[in-house]
Every structure is written in structure tokens, then in C-alpha cells.
NUVO-883569 format. One line per field, with one value per residue (C-alpha): residue number from 1; residue in three letters; x, y, z. Coordinates in Angstrom, 2 decimals, m for minus. Example, Ala and Ser with C-alpha at 12.3 -4.5 7.8 and 13.67 -1.06 7.14 Angstrom:
2
fitor <- (1	2);
seti <- (Ala	Ser);
x <- (12.30	13.67);
y <- (m4.50	m1.06);
z <- (7.80	7.14);
//
This chain:
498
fitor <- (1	2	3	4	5	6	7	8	9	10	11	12	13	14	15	16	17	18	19	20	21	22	23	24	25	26	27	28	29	30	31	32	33	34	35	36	37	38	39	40	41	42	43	44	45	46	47	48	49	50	51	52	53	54	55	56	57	58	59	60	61	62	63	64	65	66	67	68	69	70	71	72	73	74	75	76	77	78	79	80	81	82	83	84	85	86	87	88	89	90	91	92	93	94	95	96	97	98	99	100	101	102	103	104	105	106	107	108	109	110	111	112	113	114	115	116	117	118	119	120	121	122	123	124	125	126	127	128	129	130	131	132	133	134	135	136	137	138	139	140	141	142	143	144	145	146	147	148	149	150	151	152	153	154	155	156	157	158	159	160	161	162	163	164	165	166	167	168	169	170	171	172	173	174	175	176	177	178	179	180	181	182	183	184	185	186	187	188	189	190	191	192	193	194	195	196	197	198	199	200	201	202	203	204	205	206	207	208	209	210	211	212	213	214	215	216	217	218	219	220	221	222	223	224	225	226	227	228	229	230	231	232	233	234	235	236	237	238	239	240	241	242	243	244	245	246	247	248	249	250	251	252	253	254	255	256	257	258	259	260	261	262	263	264	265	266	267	268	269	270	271	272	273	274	275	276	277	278	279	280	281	282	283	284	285	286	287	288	289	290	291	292	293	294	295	296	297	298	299	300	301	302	303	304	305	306	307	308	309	310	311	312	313	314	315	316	317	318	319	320	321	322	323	324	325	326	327	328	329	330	331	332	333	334	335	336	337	338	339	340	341	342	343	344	345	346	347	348	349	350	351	352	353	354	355	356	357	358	359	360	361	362	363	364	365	366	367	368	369	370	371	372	373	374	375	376	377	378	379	380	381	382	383	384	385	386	387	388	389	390	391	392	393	394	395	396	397	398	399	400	401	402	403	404	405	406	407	408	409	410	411	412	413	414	415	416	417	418	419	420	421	422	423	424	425	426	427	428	429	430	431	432	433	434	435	436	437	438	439	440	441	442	443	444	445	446	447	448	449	450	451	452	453	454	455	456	457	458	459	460	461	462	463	464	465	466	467	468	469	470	471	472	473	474	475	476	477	478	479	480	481	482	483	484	485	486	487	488	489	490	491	492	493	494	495	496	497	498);
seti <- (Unk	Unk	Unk	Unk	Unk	Unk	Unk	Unk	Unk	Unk	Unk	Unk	Unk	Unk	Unk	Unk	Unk	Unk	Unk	Unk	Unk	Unk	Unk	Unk	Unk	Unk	Unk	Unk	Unk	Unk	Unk	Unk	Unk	Unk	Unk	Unk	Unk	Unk	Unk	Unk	Unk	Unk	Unk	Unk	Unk	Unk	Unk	Unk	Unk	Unk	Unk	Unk	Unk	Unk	Unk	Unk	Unk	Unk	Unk	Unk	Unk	Unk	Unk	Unk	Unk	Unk	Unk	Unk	Unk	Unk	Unk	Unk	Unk	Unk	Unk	Unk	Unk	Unk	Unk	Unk	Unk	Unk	Unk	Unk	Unk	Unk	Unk	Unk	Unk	Unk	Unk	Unk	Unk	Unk	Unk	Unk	Unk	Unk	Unk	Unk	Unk	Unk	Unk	Unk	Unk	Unk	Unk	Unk	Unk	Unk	Unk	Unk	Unk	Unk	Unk	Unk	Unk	Unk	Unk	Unk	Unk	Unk	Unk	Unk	Unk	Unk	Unk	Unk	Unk	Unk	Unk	Unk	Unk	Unk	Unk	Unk	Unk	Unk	Unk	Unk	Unk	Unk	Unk	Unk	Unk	Unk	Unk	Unk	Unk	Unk	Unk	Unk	Unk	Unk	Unk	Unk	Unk	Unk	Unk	Unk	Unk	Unk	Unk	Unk	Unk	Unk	Unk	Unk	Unk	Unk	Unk	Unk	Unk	Unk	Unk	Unk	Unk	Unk	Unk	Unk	Unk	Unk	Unk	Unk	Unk	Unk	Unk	Unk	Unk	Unk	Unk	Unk	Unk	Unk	Unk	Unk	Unk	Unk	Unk	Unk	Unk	Unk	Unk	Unk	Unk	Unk	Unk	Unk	Unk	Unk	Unk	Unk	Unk	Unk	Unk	Unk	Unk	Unk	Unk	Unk	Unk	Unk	Unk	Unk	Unk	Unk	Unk	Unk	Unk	Unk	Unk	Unk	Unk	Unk	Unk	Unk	Unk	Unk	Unk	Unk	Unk	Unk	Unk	Unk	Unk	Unk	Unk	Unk	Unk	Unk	Unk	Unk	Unk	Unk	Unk	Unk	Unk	Unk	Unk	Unk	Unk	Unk	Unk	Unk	Unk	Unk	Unk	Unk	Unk	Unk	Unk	Unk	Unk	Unk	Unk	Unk	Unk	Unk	Unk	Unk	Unk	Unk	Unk	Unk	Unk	Unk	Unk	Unk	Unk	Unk	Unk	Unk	Unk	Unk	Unk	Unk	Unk	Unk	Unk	Unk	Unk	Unk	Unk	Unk	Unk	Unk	Unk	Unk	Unk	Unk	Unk	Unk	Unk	Unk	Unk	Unk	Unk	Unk	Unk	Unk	Unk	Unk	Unk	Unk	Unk	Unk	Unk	Unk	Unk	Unk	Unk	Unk	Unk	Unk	Unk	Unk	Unk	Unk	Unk	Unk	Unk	Unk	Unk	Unk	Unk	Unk	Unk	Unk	Unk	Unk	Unk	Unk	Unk	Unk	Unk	Unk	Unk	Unk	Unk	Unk	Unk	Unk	Unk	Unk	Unk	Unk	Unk	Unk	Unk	Unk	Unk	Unk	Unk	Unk	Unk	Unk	Unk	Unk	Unk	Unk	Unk	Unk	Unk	Unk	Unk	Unk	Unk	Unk	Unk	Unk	Unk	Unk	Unk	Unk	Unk	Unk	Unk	Unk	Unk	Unk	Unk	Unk	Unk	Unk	Unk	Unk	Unk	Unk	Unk	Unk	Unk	Unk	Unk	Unk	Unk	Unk	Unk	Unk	Unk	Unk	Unk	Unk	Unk	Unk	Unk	Unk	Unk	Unk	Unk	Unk	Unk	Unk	Unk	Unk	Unk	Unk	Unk	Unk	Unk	Unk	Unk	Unk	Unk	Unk	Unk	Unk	Unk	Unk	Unk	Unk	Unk	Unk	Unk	Unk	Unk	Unk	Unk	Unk	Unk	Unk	Unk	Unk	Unk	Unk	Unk	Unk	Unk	Unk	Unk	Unk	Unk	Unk	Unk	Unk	Unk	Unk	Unk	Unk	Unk	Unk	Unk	Unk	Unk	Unk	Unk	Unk	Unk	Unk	Unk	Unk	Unk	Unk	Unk	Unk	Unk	Unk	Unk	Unk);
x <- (47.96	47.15	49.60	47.50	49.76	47.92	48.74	52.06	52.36	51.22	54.49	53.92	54.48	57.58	58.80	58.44	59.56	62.94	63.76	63.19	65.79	68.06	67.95	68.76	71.63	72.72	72.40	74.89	77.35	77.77	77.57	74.91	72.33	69.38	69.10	65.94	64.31	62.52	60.21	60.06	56.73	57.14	53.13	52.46	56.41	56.55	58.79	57.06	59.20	58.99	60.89	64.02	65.65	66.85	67.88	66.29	63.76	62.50	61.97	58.86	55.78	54.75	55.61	54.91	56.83	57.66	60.65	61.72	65.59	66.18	69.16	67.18	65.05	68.59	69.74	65.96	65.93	70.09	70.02	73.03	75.01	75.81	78.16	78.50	80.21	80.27	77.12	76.35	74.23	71.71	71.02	69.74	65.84	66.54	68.51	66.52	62.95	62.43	62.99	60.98	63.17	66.93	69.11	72.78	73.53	77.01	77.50	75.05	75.27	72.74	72.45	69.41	68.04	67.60	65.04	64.66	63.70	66.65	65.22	65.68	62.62	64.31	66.86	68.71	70.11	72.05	73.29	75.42	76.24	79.89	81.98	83.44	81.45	80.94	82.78	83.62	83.24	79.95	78.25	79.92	78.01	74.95	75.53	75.97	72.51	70.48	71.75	69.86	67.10	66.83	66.93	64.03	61.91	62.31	61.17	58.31	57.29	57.01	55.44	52.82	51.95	51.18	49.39	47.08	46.78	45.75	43.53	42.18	41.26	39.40	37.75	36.20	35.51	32.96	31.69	30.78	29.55	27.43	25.81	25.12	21.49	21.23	19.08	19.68	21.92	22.06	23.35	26.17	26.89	26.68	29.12	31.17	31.91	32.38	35.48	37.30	36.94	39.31	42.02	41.83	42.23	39.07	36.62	33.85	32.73	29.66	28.23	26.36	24.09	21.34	17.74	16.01	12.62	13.67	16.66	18.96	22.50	22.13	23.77	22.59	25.16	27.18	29.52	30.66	33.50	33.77	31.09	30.91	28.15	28.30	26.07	22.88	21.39	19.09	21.14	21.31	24.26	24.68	26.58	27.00	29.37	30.68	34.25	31.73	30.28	33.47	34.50	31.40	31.42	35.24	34.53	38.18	39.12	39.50	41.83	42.40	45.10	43.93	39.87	40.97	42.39	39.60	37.12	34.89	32.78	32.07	28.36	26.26	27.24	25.28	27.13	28.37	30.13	34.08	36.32	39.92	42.27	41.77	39.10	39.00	36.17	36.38	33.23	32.36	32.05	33.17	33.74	30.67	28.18	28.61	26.86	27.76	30.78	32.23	34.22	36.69	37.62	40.37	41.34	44.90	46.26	47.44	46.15	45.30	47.63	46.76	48.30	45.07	43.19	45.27	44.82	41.39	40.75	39.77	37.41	35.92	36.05	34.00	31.45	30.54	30.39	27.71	25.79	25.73	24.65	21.65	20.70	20.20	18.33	15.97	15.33	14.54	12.00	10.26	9.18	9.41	5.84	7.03	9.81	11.82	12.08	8.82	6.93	4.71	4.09	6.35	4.72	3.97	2.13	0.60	m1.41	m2.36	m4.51	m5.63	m7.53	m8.37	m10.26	m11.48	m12.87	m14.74	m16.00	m17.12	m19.25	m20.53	m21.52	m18.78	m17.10	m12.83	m9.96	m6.77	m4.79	m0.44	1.59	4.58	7.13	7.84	11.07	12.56	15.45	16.75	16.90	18.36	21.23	21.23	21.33	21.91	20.52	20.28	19.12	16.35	15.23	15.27	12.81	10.99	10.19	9.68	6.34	5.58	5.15	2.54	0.71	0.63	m0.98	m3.79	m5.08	m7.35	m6.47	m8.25	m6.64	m2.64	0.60	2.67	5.92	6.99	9.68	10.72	9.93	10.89	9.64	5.74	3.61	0.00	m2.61	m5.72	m8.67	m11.93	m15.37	m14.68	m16.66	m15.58	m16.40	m14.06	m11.21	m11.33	m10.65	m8.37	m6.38	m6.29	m5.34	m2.40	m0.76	m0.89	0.63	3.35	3.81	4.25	6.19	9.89	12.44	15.98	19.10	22.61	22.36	19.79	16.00	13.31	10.07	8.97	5.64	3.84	1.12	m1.72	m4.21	m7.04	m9.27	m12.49	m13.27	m16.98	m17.55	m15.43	m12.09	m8.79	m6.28	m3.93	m6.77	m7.53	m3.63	m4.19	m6.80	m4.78	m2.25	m3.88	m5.30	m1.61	m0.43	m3.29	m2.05	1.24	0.08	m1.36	1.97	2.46	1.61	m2.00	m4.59	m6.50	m9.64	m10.49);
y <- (12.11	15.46	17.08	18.90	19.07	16.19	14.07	14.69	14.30	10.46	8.63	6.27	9.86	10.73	7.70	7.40	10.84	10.64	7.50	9.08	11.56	9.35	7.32	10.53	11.23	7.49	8.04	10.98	9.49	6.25	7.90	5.68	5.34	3.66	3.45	1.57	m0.03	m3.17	m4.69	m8.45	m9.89	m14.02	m14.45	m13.79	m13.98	m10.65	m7.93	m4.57	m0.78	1.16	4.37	4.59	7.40	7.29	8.58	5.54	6.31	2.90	2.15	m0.15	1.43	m1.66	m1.90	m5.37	m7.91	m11.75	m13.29	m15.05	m15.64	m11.64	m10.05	m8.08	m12.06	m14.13	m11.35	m11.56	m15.21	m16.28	m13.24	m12.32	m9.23	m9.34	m7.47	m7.55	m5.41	m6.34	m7.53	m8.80	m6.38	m9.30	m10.65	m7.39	m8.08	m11.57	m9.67	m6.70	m7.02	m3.18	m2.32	m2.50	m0.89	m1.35	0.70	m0.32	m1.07	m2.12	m2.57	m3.69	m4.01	m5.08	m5.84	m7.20	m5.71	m7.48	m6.42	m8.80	m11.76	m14.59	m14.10	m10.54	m8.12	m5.65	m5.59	m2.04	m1.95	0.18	0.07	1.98	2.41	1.90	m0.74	m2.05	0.95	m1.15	m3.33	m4.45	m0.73	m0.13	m3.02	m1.54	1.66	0.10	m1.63	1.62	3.15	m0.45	0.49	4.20	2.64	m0.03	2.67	4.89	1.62	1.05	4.74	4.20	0.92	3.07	5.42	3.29	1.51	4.35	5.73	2.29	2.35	6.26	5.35	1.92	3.58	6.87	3.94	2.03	5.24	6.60	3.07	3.16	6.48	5.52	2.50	3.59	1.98	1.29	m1.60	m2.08	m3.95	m1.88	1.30	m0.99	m2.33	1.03	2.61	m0.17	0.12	3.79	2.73	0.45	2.67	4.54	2.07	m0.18	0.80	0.46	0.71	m1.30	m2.68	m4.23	m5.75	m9.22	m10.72	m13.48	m12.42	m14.75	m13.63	m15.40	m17.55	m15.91	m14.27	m10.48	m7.53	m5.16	m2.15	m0.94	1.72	2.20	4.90	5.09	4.95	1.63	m0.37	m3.15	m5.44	m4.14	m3.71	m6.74	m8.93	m12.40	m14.21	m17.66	m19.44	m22.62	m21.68	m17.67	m16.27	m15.06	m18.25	m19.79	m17.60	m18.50	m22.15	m21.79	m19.30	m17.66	m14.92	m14.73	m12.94	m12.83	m11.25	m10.73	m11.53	m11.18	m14.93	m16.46	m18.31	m18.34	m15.15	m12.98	m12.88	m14.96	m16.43	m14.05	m10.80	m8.85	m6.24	m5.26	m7.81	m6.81	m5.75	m7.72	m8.82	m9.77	m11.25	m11.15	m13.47	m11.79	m14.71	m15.53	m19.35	m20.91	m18.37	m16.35	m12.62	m11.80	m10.92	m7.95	m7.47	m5.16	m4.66	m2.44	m2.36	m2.93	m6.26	m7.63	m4.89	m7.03	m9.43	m11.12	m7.94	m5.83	m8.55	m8.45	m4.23	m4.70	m7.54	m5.38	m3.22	m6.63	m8.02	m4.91	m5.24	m9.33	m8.32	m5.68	m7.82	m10.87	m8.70	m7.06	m10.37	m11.67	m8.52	m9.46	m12.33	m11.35	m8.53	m11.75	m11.52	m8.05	m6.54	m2.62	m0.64	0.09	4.02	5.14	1.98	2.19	m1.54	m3.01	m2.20	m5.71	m6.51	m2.84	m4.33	m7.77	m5.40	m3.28	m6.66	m7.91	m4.37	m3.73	m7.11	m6.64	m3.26	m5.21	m7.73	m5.05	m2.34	0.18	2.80	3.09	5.31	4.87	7.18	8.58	10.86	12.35	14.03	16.69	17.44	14.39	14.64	18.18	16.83	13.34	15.90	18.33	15.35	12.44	8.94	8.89	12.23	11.76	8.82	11.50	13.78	10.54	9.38	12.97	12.74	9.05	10.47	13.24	11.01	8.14	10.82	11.42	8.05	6.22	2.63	0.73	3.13	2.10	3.31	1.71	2.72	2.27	0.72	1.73	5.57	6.42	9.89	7.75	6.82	4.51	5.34	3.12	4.95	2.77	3.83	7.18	8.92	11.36	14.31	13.08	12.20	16.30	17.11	15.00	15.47	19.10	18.63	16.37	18.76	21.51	19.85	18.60	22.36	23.44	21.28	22.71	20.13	20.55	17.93	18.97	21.94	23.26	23.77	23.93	22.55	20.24	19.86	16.70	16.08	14.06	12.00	9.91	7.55	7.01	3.56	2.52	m0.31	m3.95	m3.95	m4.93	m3.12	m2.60	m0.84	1.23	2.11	3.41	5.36	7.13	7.32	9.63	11.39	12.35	12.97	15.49	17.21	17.75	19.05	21.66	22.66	20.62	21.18	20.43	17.33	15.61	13.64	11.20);
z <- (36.41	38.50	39.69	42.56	45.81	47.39	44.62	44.46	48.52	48.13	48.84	45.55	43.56	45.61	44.95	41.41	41.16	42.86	41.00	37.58	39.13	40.03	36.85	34.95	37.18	36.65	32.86	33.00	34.59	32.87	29.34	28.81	25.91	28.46	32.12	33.18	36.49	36.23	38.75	39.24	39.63	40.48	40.64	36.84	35.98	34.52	34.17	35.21	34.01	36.50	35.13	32.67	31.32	27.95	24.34	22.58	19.91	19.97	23.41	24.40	24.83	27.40	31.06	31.27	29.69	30.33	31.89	28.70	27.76	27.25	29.27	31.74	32.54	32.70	35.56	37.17	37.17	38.19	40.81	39.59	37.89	34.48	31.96	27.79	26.18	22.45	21.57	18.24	16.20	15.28	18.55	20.05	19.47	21.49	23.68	24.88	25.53	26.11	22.58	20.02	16.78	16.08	18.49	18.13	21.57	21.63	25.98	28.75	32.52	35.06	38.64	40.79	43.65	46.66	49.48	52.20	49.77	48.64	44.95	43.95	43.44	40.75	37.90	37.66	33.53	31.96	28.32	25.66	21.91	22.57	22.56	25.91	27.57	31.18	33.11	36.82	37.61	36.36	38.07	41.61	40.35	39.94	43.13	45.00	43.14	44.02	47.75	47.19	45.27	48.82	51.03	49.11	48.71	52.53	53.45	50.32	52.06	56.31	54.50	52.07	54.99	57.68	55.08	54.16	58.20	58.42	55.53	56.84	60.47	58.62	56.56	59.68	61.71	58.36	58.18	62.17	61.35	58.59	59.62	63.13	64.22	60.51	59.69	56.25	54.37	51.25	53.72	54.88	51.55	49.56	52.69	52.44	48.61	49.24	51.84	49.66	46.97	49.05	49.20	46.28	42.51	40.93	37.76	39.11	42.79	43.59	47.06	46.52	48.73	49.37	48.97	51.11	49.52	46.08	47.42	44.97	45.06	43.83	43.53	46.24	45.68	42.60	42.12	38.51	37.51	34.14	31.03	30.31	31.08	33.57	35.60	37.38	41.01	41.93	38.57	39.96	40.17	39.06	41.77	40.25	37.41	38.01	39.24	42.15	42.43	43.17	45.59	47.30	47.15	48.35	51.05	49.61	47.66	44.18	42.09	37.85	36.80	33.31	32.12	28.55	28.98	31.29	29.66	33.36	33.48	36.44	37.25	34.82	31.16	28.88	30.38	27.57	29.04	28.94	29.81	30.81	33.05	36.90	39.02	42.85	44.64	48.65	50.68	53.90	55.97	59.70	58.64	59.18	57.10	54.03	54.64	51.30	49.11	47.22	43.43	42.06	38.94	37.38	33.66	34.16	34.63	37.76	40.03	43.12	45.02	48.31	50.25	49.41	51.38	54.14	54.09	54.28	56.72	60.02	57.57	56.13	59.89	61.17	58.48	58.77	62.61	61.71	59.10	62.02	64.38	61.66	60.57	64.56	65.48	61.97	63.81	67.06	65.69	64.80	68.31	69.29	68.62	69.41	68.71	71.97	70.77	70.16	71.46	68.57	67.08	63.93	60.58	60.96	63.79	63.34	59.99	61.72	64.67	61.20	59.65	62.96	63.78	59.96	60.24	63.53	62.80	59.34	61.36	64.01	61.60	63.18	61.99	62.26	60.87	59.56	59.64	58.30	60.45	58.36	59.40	57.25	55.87	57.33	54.99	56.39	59.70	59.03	57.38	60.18	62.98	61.69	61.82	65.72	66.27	63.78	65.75	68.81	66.75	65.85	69.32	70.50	67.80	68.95	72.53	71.26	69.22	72.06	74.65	72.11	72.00	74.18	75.28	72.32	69.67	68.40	66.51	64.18	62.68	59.03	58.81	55.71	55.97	59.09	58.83	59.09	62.01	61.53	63.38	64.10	65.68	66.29	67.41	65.97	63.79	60.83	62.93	65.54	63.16	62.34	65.33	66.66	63.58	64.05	67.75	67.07	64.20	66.35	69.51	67.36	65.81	69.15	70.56	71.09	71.17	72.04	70.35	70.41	72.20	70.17	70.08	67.38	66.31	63.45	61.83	60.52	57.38	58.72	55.89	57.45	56.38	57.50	57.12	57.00	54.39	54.85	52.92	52.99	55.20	52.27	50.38	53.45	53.76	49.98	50.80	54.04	51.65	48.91	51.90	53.53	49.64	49.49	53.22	51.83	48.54	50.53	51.76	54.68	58.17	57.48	58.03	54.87	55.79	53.28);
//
């Protein structure tokens, strides 16, 4: 573990590290051989160290172990304190679950800890090599120390949780931030990973989601943090007979506690990768539809209890909000022919006016361009300005283009680079199509533009086709497109006729 002074800030580290001091301090005064804190975990019925200090050479490498009919289970499961103090030399690997070798451990005390629970959620143990070493006194000792141990658990617990809120609230703040006018779901996914990654413990995460183009389940966003492989982007899922597919069917979360003994695999049967530690599966749904659903996985066991779900509900909430609201604004851009920012036509409708007019101008002998505005360096400013001030520089280029055009001419946007405009010139010969080219890169060149207090210009590659010959409009946008590949070959700023 680092021991950088953030680290060691977290109140998890505090904790453990006050309790290891405490435990020593505990050790000294009782004279005793082992003094060890044990977790109680009722889910998977385990016993979980959390620190000890001790002289044993043969003390447990595990921190896990099952309530079972050892000392430190009997005082785990009864709730009460216990004291022996002459225990038979034989009986001690029945007896003692946190050692693996012979240690002749002669005394043993232990009391539980209660929190607010009736069953108690630790067992404090102490034992010796000596011979009526503990008695009524000790377990008042131990009393006292469970009574310190409460006290740092409830200041661990304020703390944990102001921090999982500080954490949560930075969490949905980037998210907002991130997938502000965003209109894709792999942004929102990939940012959402990226957020949880923050609070959960974590090997692998991955964002599923329907692909209505092959009416499968796939994953749309991975993050993997360590060297193994694991499953793909664009894998599909089987949903009839996977962890994830049950989740789905269910509409409910779904946790293993260990994969080594779970014969159901995650994704699809013939995955071959690693299989240990846990695995959680969350569906983002708002009851009546399923937007998608997100895995963990973490190589230790039992990593993820129904309390990480309840942390991450108003993060989860947020993002089903923002994928119902994307998919209803997909849907109305079924009707919406122009973009309301640059009111240049949707790559769509933009290519059913290109056939229409390369069709006409087919029948009547006529001569029309195609033609790509870039933007150049789109990247820079979508760093400088963001998402929303890009789309300022965007329509700020629509507006320049739009007053070159006559009435009968059009511009579409890309939709998936932004940074493009399609233009559709008819009647105009190649002549022309020089000209206005050159007029167009120079007015945007010139054009000063001001965002966030600040004022500069951008510059835009411009490749034109002239189409004279009947074809296809996705062989003309080919064409346009080895002719604005040429422009910014020449280093940008410059107009390629084709």
C-alpha cells in the first residue's frame, strides 16, 4: 500500500492504523502471546482479521476464515464473552482457527463487539502461553478496549460516509460535466465507468448496452486495470444464460461473492478469462425499461455488499435520467430535418436532397458539387472550450458558409465529426466551385470570434467534388472526401478541387 500523505489521510488507513496501535498496547498489558480483531461477516458467515498483534510464528496467513466450532466462531455466534484458561494441548488446532502450526497456548479470552446490531459485528481475542493467564478481569479489559474500538468505528463510519458523499457529489458534478450536450452513449458510459471507478474497488468494469442495429446486448465501454485479458468492446452478451443476463431478466442487482465456486459465467459460456475474487452487475433501469447495465469485478472475495448500491444510486439515477432523455431526443431527430445550432440539415436528410439532386442533374445533363468543410484542429479547441464552446465555433462557421449559398444550394452537418460541414452546390460549374471555395476559406480565416472572454480565429480545409457523370451519393462523398484529405495534406487552411 502507498504510504503517500493522501493515502494515509483516507479514514479506512487511520483506522486500521490506530487499531494496530491499540492492539499492541492491549498485548502489553495483558502479557499476552496474541491479541487479534475479528470482523463478523453474517452474509457469507465468515470471519474476516482485521489486525492482531502477536509473537506467534505460526499465525494464519488468511484473513478469512469460516464460523465453524473454533473459539473465536462459538463467541461470534452465542454473542457472548468467553474465558479458558487451561486448554488441552491437543485441542488447539480445533480450537483456534487463526493458527496454522502448534503454539502452546495455555489461556484465551474473548469478547464480542456490539455496534448498533442485537448480533455482534466483531470478536476482540486475546490469548497466552500461561496457565490461568485471564479471567473475570481480562474480559472487563477487553470490554473497556471494545468500548474504544466502538467509539473509533463510530468516528471511521462519520467519516467513511462524508467522504463516499464528498466523493459521490464530485462524481455527478464530472459526469454533468462530461456529458453536457453529449449525444452519445459510449461518452456517458466511458464517463460513467470512470466515476465508479472512483468509489468502488475494482479490476474490471464494463458498460453494456442494446444495439438496436443487431438487437444484441454488447459491451459498449471497458476499463481494465491490470494485465489480464478480459472481455472485449462490441462482445455480445448472451442474455439467456449469463450472471449479466440475469440481472437483466430480473431488473436487480447481482452480486458473487466468490466466481471460483459459480458454475454460471459472466458474459457468454466460452469466456476463458480469470475467474476469481467478486463480481456485481447493476441494470440501469427506471422500472419499466432497461438502458443498460454495468459490472465490477475485484479479485478478492466478497468485495461488494448491497451498501455499494445504495452509494451509488443518485449517480446511477442521474445517468438512466440522461440515457432517457438521449434516447427520446434520438427519436425526435426522426423528425427534426436541421440542427437547431447551425441550422444546417441532419447528415441524414442532408444525403436524401444529395440523391434526389445527383439524380436530377443525372436526367437533365447538369453539372453539381459536393463539397467537406473541416474545421481544423477541432481537437485543440474542444480542449481549450469544451464540448459547448466548440459547438459555439461550430455555428459561428455554419453562419459563414450559410451566407455563401444561394437558395437552391444546402448544408449538412456530420454527425459524427462534428468538426465537418456538407455542402451541395448545383448549377455550378468547376470554375465556380474555385472560387467560391477560395471565398469561403478566407471569410472563415478572417473571421474573429470571441468565447470566454477571449477572441481568435479558426481556419477550415475545403475538398470539392465536381460531380458531372450519374453516381451514387456515397461514391460522390468519397470523392469530396479524398479531395478534403488532399487540402489538409497541404497543410490546412487550403481548398482541394477534385
Amino acid at each position: 500500500m502507498n504510504s503517500s500523505l493522501s493515502e494515509l489521510s483516507q479514514p479506512k488507513t487511520e483506522l486500521n492504523l490506530t487499531l494496530q496501535h491499540l492492539l499492541e498496547a492491549v498485548k502489553e498489558l495483558l502479557f499476552a502471546h496474541t491479541v487479534a480483531l475479528f470482523w463478523i461477516k453474517d452474509e457469507s458467515k465468515q470471519l474476516i482479521l482485521e489486525t492482531k498483534a502477536t509473537n506467534a510464528k505460526s499465525f494464519s496467513m488468511q484473513f478469512r476464515f469460516p464460523l465453524a466450532n473454533d473459539l473465536v466462531s462459538q463467541v461470534a455466534v452465542s454473542g457472548k464473552p468467553q474465558v479458558i484458561t487451561n486448554i488441552n494441548p491437543s485441542a488447539i488446532h480445533d480450537l483456534f482457527c487463526y493458527y496454522e502450526g502448534t503454539e502452546n497456548v495455555k489461556s484465551f479470552a474473548a469478547v464480542p463487539i456490539f455496534f448498533s446490531q442485537h448480533s455482534p459485528v466483531a470478536v476482540l481475542v486475546a490469548d497466552s502461553l500461561n496457565v490461568d493467564d485471564f479471567g473475570s478481569e481480562t474480559v472487563n479489559s477487553l470490554q473497556k478496549v471494545s468500548e474504544i474500538i466502538l467509539s473509533l468505528l463510530k468516528n471511521y463510519t462519520e467519516k467513511y460516509d462524508l467522504q463516499v458523499d464528498a466523493k459521490l457529489l464530485y462524481a455527478i458534478r464530472a459526469l454533468q460535466k462530461n456529458v453536457l450536450n453529449i449525444s452519445s452513449k459510449e461518452i456517458i458510459f466511458d464517463s460513467l465507468l470512470r466515476e465508479i471507478g472512483k468509489i468502488l474497488s475494482w479490476d474490471f468494469l464494463t458498460a453494456i448496452a442494446f444495439d438496436t442495429n443487431t438487437n444484441e446486448w454488447k459491451v459498449r465501454s471497458l476499463y481494465n486495470n491490470t494485465i489480464h485479458s478480459y472481455i472485449e468492446r462490441e462482445k455480445v452478451i448472451d442474455v439467456k444464460n449469463s450472471l449479466v443476463g440475469k440481472s437483466l431478466q430480473l431488473q436487480r442487482s447481482v452480486f458473487v461473492d466468490n466466481l471460483a465456486e459459480r458454475n454460471m459465467f459472466r458474459f457468454y459460456a466460452e469466456e476463458n478469462f480469470l475467474k476469481q475474487g467478486s463480481f456485481l452487475c447493476i441494470p440501469l433501469a427506471n422500472g419499466t425499461e432497461c438502458f443498460g447495465m454495468v459490472t465490477a469485478e475485484y479479485h478478492e472475495q466478497n468485495s461488494y455488499v448491497q451498501k455499494d448500491i445504495e452509494t451509488l444510486q443518485p449517480l446511477l439515477s442521474y445517468v438512466v435520467s440522461t440515457l432517457e432523455i438521449l434516447e427520446l431526443k434520438n427519436t425526435n431527430k426522426e423528425f427534426v430535418h436541421t440542427e437547431k445550432n447551425t441550422n444546417a440539415l441532419r447528415e441524414k436528410f442532408f444525403f436524401q436532397r444529395l440523391e434526389n439532386e445527383l439524380q436530377r442533374a443525372s436526367e437533365f445533363g447538369e453539372n453539381c458539387v459536393l463539397g467537406i468543410v473541416s474545421i481544423d484542429k477541432a481537437q485543440k479547441f474542444r480542449d481549450r472550450f469544451e464540448e459547448s464552446g466548440f459547438e459555439n465555433i461550430r455555428a459561428s462557421v455554419a453562419q459563414i458558409v450559410h451566407s455563401n449559398l444561394r437558395s437552391f444550394d444546402c448544408i449538412g452537418a456530420s454527425e459524427i465529426n462534428r468538426e465537418h460541414f456538407f455542402i451541395l452546390l448545383v448549377h455550378t460549374s468547376s470554375t465556380d466551385v474555385q472560387l467560391w471555395g477560395e471565398k469561403v476559406r478566407q471569410q472563415i480565416a478572417s473571421k474573429i470570434i470571441s468565447l470566454d472572454e477571449k477572441s481568435f480565429s479558426v481556419t477550415a480545409s475545403i475538398g470539392m467534388y465536381c460531380v458531372s457523370k450519374a453516381m451514387s451519393g456515397e461514391f460522390a462523398y468519397s470523392y469530396a472526401k479524398t479531395a478534403l484529405n488532399k487540402a489538409i495534406e497541404q497543410g490546412e487552411n487550403s481548398v482541394k478541387i477534385l
